[in-house]
TIVEX-397807 format. One record per residue (C-alpha): residue in three letters; chain; x, y, z. Coordinates in steps of 0.05 Angstrom, whole numbers. Layout:
site type: ALA&mol: A&X: X&Y: Y&Z: Z
...
! end
This chain:
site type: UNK&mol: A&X: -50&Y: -958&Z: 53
site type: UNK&mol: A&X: 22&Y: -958&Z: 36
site type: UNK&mol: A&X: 72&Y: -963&Z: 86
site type: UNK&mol: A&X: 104&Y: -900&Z: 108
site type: UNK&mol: A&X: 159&Y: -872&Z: 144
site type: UNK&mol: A&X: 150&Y: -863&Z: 223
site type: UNK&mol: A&X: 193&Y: -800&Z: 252
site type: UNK&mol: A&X: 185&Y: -788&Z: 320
site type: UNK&mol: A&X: 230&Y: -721&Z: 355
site type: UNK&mol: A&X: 241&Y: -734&Z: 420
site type: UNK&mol: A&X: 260&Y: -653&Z: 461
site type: UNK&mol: A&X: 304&Y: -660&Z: 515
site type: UNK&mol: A&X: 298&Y: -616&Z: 579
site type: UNK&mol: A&X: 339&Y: -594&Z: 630
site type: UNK&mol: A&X: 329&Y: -622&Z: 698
site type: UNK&mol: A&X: 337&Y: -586&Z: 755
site type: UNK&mol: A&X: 377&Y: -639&Z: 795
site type: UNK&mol: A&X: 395&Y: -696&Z: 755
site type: UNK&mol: A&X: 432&Y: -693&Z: 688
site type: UNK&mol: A&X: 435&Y: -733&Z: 635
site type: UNK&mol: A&X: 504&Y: -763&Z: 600
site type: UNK&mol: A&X: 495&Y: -821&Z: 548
site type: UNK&mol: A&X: 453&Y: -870&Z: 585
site type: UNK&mol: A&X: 468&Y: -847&Z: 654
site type: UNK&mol: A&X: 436&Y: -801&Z: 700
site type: UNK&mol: A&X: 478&Y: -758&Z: 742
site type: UNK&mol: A&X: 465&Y: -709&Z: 810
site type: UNK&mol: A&X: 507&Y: -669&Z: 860
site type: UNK&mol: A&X: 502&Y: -679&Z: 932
site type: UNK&mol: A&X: 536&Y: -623&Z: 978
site type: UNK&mol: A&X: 561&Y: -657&Z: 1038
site type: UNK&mol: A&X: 580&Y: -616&Z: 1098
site type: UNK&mol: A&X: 658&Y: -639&Z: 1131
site type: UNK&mol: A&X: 620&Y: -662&Z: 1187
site type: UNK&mol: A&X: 581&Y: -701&Z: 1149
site type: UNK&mol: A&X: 634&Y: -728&Z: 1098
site type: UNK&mol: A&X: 670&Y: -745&Z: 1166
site type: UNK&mol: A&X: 633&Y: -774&Z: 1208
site type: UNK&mol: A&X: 581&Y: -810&Z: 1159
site type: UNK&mol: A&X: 501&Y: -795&Z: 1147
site type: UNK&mol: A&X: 446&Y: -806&Z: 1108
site type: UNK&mol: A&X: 409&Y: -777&Z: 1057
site type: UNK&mol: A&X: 345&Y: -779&Z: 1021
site type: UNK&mol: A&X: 344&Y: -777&Z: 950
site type: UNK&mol: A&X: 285&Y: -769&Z: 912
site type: UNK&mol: A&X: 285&Y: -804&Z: 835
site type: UNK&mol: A&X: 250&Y: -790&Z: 777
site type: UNK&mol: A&X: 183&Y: -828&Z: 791
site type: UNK&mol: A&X: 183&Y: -799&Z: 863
site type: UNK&mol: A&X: 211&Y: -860&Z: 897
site type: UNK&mol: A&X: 262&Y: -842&Z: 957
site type: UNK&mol: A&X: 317&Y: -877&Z: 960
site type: UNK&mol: A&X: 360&Y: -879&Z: 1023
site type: UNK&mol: A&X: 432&Y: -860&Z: 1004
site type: UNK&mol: A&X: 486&Y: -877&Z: 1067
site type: UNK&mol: A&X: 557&Y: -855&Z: 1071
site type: UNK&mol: A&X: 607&Y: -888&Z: 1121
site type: UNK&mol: A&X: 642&Y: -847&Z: 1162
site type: UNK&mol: A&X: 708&Y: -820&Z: 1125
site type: UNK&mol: A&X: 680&Y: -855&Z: 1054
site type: UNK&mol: A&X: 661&Y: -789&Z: 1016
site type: UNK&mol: A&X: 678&Y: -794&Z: 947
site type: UNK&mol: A&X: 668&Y: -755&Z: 894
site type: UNK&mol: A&X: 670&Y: -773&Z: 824
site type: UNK&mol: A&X: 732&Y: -794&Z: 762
! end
C-alpha cells in the first residue's frame, strides 16, 4: 500500500460546568457572603468523576483576572 494521508476531526461540545479556553479548563463556583466570609469547603467533581476537595480560608474569595 502507499502511504496516505491520516485526517482525523475532532467535535467539540459544550460542557455543562466546565469550559474550555486554549489548554485550560475553566468552572464557576457561586459562593454565598457567608461562605466567602467565613471560609468552607466544597466538592468539586472533575471530568473522570474524581472529587476533589476545594477549601477557601476565611475572607480569601477570589475571583478571577
Amino acid at each position: 500500500m502507499e502511504p496516505g494521508d491520516l485526517i482525523i476531526v475532532i467535535d467539540q461540545v459544550e460542557h455543562p460546568v466546565f469550559t474550555r479556553s486554549d489548554d485550560h479548563l475553566f468552572m464557576t463556583l457561586h459562593l454565598k457572603l457567608v461562605e466567602a466570609l467565613c471560609g468552607t469547603t466544597k466538592i468539586i467533581e472533575t471530568l473522570d468523576k474524581r472529587q476533589l476537595v476545594f477549601s477557601i480560608s476565611p475572607g480569601r474569595a477570589f475571583s478571577p483576572g
